[in-house]
C-alpha positions in Angstrom: 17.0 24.8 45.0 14.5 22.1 43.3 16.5 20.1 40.5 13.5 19.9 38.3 14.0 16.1 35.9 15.3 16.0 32.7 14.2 12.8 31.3 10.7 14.1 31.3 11.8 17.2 29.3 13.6 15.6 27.2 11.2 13.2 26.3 8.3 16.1 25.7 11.4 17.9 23.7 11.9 15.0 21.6 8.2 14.5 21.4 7.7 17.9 19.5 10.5 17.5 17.6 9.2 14.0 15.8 6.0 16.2 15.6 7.5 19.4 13.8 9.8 17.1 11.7 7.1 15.1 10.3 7.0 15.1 6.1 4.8 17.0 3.9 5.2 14.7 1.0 2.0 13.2 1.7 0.3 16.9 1.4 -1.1 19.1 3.7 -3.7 17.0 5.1 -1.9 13.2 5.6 0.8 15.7 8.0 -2.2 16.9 9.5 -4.0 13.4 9.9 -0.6 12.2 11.2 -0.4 14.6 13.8 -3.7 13.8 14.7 -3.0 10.1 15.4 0.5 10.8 16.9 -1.3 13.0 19.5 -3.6 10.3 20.6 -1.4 8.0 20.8 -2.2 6.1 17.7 0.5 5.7 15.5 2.8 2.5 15.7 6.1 2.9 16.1 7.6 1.2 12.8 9.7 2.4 10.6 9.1 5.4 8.4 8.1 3.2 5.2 6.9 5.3 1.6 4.1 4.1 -0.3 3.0 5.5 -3.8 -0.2 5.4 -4.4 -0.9 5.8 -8.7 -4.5 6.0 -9.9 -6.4 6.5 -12.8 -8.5 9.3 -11.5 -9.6 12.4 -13.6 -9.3 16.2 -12.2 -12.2 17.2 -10.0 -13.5 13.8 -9.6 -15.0 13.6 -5.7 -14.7 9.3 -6.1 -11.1 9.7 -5.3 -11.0 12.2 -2.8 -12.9 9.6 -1.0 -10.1 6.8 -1.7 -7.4 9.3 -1.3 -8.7 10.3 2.4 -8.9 6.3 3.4 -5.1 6.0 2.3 -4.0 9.0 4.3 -5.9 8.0 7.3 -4.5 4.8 7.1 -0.9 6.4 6.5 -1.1 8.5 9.5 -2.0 5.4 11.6 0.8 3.4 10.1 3.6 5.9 10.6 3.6 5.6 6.3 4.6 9.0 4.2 2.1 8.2 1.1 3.2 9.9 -2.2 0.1 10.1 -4.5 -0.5 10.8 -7.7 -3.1 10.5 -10.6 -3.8 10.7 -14.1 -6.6 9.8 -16.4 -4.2 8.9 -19.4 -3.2 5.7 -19.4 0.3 6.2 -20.6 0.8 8.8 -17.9 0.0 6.5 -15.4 2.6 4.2 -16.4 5.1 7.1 -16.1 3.9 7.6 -12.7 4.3 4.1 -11.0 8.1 3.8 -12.9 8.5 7.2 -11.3 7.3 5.7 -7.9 9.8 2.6 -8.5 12.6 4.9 -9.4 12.4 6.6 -5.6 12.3 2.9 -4.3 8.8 3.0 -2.4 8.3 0.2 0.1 5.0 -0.2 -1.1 3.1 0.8 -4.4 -0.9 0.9 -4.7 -2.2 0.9 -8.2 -5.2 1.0 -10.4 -5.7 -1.3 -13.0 -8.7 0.6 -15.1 -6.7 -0.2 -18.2 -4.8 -3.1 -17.2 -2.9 -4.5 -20.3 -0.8 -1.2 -20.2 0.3 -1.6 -17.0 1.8 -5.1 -17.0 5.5 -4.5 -18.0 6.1 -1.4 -15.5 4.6 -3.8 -12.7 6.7 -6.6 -14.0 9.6 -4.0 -13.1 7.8 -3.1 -9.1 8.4 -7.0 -8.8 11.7 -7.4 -9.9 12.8 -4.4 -7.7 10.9 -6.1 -4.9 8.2 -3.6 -4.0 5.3 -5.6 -3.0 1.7 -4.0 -4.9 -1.9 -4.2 -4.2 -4.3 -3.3 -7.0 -7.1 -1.3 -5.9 -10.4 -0.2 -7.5 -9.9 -1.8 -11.0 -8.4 -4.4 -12.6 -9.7 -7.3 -10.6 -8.8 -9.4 -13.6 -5.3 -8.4 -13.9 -3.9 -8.2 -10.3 -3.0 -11.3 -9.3 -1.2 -11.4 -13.2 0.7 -8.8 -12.6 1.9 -10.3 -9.2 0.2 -8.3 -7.0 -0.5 -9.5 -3.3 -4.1 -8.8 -4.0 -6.8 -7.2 -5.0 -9.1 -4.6 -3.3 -12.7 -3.6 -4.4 -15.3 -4.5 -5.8 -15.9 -7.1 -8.1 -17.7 -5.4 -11.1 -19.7 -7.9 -13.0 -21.2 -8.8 -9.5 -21.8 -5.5 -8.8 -23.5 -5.3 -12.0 -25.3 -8.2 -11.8 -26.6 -6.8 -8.0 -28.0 -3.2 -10.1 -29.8 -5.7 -12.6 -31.6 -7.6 -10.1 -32.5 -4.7 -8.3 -33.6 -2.7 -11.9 -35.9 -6.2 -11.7 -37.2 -5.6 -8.0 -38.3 -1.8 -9.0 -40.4 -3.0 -12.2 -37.9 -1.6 -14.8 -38.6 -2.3 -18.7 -36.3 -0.3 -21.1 -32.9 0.6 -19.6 -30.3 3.0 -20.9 -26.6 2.0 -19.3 -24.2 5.0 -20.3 -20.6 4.4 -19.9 -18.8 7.3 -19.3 -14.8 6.1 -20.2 -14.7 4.1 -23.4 -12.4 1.0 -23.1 -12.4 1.1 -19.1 -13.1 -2.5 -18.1 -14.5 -2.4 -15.0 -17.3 0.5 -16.5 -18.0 -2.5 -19.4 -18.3 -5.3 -16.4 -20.7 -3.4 -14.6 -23.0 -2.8 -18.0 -23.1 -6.4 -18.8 -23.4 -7.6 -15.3 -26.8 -5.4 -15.4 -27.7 -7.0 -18.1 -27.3 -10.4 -17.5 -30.1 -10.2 -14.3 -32.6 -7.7 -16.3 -35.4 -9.3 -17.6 -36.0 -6.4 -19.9 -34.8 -4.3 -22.4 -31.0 -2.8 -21.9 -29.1 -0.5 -24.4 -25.7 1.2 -23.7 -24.5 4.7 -24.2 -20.8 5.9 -24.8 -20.2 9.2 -23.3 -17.3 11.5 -22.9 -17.5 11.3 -19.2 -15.1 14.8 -19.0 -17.3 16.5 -21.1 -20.3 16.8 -19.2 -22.3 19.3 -21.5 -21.5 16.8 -24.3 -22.7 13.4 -21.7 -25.9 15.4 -21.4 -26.9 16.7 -24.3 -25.9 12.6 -25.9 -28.4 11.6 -22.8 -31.2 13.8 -23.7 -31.0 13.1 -27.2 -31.3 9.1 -27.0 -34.1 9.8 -24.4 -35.8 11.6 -27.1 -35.3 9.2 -29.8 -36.5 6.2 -27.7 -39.6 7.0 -25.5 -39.3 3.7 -24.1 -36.6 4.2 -22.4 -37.5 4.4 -18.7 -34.5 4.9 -16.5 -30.9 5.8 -17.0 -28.6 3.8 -15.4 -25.3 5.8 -14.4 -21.7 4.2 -13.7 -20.6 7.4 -11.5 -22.1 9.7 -9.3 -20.7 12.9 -11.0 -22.4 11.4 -14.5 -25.8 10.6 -12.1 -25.6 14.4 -11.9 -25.4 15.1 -15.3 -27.8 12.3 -16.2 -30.5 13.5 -14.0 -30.4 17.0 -15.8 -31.1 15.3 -19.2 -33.9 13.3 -17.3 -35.2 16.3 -16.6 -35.5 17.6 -19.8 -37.0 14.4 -20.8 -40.2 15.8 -19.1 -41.6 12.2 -18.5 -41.6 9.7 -16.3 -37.5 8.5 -16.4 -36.2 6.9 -13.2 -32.2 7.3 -12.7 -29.9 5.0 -10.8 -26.5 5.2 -10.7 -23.2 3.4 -9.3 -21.2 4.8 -6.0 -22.0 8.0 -4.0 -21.7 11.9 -3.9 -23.6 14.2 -1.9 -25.8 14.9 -4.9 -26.9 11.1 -5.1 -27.6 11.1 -1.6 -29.6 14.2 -2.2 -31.8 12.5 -4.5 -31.9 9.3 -2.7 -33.7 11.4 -0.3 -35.7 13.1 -3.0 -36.7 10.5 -4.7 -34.7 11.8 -7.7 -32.8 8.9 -7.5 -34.2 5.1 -7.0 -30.8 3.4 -6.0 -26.8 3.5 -5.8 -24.2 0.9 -5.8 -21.9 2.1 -3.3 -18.7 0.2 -3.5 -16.8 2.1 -0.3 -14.0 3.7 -1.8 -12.7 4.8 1.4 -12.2 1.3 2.4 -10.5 0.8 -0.5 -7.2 3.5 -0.1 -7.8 2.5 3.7 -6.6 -1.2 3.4 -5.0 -0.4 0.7 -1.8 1.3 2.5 -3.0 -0.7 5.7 -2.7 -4.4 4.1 1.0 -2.9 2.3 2.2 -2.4 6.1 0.7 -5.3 7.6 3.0 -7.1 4.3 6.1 -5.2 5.5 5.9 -5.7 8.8 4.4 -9.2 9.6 4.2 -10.7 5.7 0.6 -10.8 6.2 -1.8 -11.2 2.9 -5.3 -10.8 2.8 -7.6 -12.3 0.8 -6.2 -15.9 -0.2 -5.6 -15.6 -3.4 -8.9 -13.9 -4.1 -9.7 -10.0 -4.4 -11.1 -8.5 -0.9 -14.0 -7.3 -1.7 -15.4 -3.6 -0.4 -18.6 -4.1 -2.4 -21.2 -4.0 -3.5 -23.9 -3.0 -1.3 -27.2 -1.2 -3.0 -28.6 1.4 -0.8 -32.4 3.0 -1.7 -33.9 5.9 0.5 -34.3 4.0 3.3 -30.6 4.3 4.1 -30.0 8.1 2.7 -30.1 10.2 6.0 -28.0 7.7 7.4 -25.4 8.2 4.7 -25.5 12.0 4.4 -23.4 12.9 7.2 -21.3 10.5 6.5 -20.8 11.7 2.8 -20.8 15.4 3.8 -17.5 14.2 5.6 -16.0 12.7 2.5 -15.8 9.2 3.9 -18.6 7.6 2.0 
């Protein structure tokens, strides 16, 4: 009779049982992405660290789907179970990362959108010694708080890069609507504009969860000012909204906007839309959890004191059919 090896059953065995036992914390999808990566080979053998990952994102907002899918690819690579979680209150947040702190992450990614609030519960992250990397917003902050570094873009720059370009296209009288009241980085990009246009520039407040409401206050100032000649948006879902009240402007009103959505590449394409800021948030959850392993496992930091920067980078039609499948993917 043939005596058939055990090792290599044993080794396919324990194979499928890493496989089957992998965690769900990360949702559906980072078990799925690990799985993925574990199949072809391409997930390191360290330990089985946790990273939280806190943001300030709003329900239903396609930005951080983007950023979320860079940190659970990145997870899945880096044998990492990422717990996320999100919430546009400020206070809430801060409930969130002392939650993340009271499981004892390894690793905590954070947004700093309101940054003053946050300081104390990161002053607690560093006294437990959980190493954090602020990503998105908060530039200003981060290295403050004691965080490793920064990821993103920096905001007045990119501000100052959609002013110069408003320039380039011939702009005169530009309407900048801020969407979140008292978010810094939204403010930095407003007054970066500013600072390279040589024309006119106004700002609007809008309630950027009320989108019935962010129109209706665009076509009204559109209406009351028929100077105006483009709308400059901070977000892709309020590009969407503005270009409605452009629309019902029935003249001549270009729109640009800040970061991407498969809308804005639409009207890239069009020609419903002159130019977007993209700032890569996938990049951003991406080296987010990848830079927090690199720390745990070789000490490495990126970035030498300054942020690392993911942006920005001003894309017209030229670059739309390039982009789209790429953003149809959820990656750009």
């Amino acid at each position: 009779m043939t005596r058939i090896p055990l090792r290599p059953i044993c080794a396919a065995l324990l194979l499928a049982t890493v496989l089957a036992g992998c965690s769900s914390t990360g949702g559906r999808r980072a078990e799925q992405a690990r799985e993925r990566a574990a199949t072809a080979g391409g997930a390191v053998d360290t330990p089985r660290w946790k990273i939280a990952m806190v943001t300030h994102a709003g329900a239903g907002d396609a930005f951080w789907d983007t950023v979320r899918k860079g940190a659970e690819q990145a997870a899945a690579k880096d044998n990492i179970t990422l717990l996320y979680s999100n919430d546009a209150q400020t206070q809430n947040q801060v409930q969130l990362v002392q939650a993340a702190i009271d499981q004892g992450v390894d690793g905590l990614l954070v947004t700093l959108a309101k940054g003053d609030a946050l300081g104390p519960v990161l002053a607690k992250a560093k006294a437990a010694g959980i190493p954090v990397i602020s990503i998105n917003s908060g530039q200003e902050f981060s290295a403050r708080f004691g965080a490793l570094t920064h990821i993103g873009q920096d905001e007045t720059v990119a501000g100052q890069a959609a002013g110069a370009a408003l320039d380039a296209r011939g702009r005169r009288n530009v309407l900048c609507v801020i969407h979140e009241q008292g978010n810094v980085g939204q403010e930095q990009r407003c007054s970066g504009a500013r600072s390279k246009f040589g024309g006119q520039f106004q700002t609007l407040y809008v309630d950027g969860v009320n989108m019935p409401d962010a129109r209706a206050a665009v076509s009204a100032k559109l209406q009351a000012d028929p100077g105006l000649d483009t709308v400059l948006t901070l977000s892709a879902p309020v590009a969407a909204t503005a270009l409605q009240a452009v629309q019902d402007a029935r003249r001549p009103v270009e729109l640009d906007t800040f970061d991407l959505g498969t809308q804005v590449v639409a009207g890239l394409q069009a020609g419903t839309v002159g130019f977007a800021v993209d700032q890569q948030p996938y990049l951003q959850g991406y080296e987010g959890v990848d830079l927090l392993w690199l720390h745990r496992y070789n000490l490495d930091v990126l970035g030498g004191g300054g942020p690392v920067l993911t942006g920005p980078q001003v894309l017209t039609k030229d670059d739309a059919a390039a982009l789209a499948r790429y953003v149809a993917r959820g990656t750009r």
